[in-house]
MIDOSE-1310 file (N, C-alpha, C; in nm, 2 decimals, decimal comma, always signed):
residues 67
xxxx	+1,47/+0,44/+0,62/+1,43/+0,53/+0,51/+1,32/+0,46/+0,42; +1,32/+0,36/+0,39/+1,28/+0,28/+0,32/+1,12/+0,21/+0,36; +1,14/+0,24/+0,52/+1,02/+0,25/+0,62/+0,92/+0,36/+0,61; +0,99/+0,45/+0,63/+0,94/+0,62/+0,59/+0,83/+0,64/+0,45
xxxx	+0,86/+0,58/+0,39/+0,83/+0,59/+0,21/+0,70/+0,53/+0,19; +0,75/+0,41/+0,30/+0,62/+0,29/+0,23/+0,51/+0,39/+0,33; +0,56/+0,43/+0,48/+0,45/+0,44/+0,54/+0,33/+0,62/+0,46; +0,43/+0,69/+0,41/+0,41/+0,77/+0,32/+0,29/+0,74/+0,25
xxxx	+0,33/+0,68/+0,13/+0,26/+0,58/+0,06/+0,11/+0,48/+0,14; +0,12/+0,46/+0,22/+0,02/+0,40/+0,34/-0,04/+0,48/+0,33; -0,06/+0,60/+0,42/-0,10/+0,70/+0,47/-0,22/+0,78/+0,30; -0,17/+0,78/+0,24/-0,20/+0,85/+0,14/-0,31/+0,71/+0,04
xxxx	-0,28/+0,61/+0,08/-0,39/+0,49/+0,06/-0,49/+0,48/+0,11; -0,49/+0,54/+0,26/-0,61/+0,55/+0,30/-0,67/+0,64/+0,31; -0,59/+0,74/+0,26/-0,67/+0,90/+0,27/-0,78/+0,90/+0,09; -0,71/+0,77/+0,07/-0,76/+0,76/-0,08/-0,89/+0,66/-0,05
xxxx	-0,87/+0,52/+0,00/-0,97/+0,44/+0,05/-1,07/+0,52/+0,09; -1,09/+0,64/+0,20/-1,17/+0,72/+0,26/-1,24/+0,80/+0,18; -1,25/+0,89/+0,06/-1,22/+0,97/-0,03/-1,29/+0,89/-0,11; -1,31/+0,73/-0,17/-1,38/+0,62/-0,25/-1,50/+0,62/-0,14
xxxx	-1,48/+0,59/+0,01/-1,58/+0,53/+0,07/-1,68/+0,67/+0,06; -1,63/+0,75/+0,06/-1,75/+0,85/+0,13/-1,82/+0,89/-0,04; -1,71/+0,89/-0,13/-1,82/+0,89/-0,29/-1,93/+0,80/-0,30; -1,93/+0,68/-0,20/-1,99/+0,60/-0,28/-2,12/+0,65/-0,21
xxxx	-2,12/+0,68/-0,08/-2,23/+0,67/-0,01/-2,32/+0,79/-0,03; -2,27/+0,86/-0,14/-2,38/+0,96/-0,24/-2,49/+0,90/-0,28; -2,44/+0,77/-0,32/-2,54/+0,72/-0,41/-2,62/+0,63/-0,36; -2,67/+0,59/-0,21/-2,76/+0,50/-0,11/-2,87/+0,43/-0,17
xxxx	-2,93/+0,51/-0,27/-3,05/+0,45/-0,26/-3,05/+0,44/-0,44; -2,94/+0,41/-0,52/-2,98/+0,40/-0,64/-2,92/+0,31/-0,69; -2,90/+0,22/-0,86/-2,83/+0,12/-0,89/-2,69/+0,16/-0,87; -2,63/+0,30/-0,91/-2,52/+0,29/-0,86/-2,47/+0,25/-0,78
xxxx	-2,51/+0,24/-0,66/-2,46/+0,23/-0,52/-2,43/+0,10/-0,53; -2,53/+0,01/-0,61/-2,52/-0,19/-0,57/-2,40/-0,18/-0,67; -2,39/-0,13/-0,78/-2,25/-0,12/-0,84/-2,12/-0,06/-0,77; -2,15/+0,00/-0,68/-2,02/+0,05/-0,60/-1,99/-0,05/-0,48
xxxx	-2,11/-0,13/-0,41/-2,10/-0,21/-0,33/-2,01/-0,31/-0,36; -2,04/-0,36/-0,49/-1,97/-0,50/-0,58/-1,85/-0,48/-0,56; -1,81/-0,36/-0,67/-1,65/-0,28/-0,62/-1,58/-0,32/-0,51; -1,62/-0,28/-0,40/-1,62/-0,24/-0,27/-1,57/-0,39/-0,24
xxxx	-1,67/-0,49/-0,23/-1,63/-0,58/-0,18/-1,49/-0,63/-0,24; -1,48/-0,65/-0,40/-1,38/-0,68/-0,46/-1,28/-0,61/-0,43; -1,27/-0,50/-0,41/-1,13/-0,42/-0,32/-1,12/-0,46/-0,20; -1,21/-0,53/-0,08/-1,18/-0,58/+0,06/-1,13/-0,71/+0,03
xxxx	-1,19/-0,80/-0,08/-1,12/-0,96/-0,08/-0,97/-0,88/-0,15; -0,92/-0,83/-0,19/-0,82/-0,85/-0,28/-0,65/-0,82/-0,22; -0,58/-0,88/-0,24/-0,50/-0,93/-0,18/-0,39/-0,85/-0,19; -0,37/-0,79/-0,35/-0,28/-0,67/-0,39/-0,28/-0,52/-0,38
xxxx	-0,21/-0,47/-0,28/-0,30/-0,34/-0,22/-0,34/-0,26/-0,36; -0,10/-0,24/-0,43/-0,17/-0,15/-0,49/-0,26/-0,18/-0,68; -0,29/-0,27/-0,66/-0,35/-0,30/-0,76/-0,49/-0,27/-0,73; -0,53/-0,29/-0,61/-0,67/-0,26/-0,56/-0,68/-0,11/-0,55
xxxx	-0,57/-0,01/-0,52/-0,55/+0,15/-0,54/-0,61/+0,15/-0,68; -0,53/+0,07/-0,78/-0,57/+0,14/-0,92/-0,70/+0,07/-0,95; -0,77/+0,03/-0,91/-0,91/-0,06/-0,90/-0,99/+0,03/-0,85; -0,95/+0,12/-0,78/-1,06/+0,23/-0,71/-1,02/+0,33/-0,76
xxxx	-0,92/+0,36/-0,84/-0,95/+0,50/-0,93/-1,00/+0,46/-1,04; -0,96/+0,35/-1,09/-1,10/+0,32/-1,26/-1,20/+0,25/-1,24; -1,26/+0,24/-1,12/-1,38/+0,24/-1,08/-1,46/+0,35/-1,02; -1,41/+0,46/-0,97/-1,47/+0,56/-0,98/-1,46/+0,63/-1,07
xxxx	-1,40/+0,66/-1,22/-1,43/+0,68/-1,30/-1,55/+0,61/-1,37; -1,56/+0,49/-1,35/-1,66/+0,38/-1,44/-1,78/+0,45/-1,38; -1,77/+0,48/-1,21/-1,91/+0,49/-1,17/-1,99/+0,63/-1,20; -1,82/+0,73/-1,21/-1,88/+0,86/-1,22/-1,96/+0,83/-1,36
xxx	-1,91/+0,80/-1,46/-1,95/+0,74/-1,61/-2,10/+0,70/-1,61; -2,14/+0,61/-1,57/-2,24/+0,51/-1,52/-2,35/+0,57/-1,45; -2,32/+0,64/-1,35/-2,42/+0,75/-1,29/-2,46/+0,86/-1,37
């Protein structure tokens, strides 16, 4: 059961990861994008998933902001 939940939870992290990746690549050719890149990499080194979840929702806010 306990299996089930987390994989739940998985599933819906990457439907979220995917959903960040494809926002960012709106912005290819502008400062944004090197600010989303930065992001980006800081959410691949980071070690804590879901801390890195809530790292990509207040970073897409920051970027929508920003942009």
């Amino acid at each position: 059961m306990n299996y089930q939940i987390k994989r739940k939870v998985s599933n819906n992290t990457i439907t979220k990861w995917k959903l960040f990746l494809n926002f960012t690549n709106f912005y290819e050719t502008t400062e944004c994008n090197q600010f989303a890149k930065r992001k980006l990499r800081y959410f691949v080194d980071s070690t804590n998933f879901m801390m890195t979840l809530k790292m990509i929702m207040a970073s897409r806010i920051k970027i929508l902001f920003y942009c």
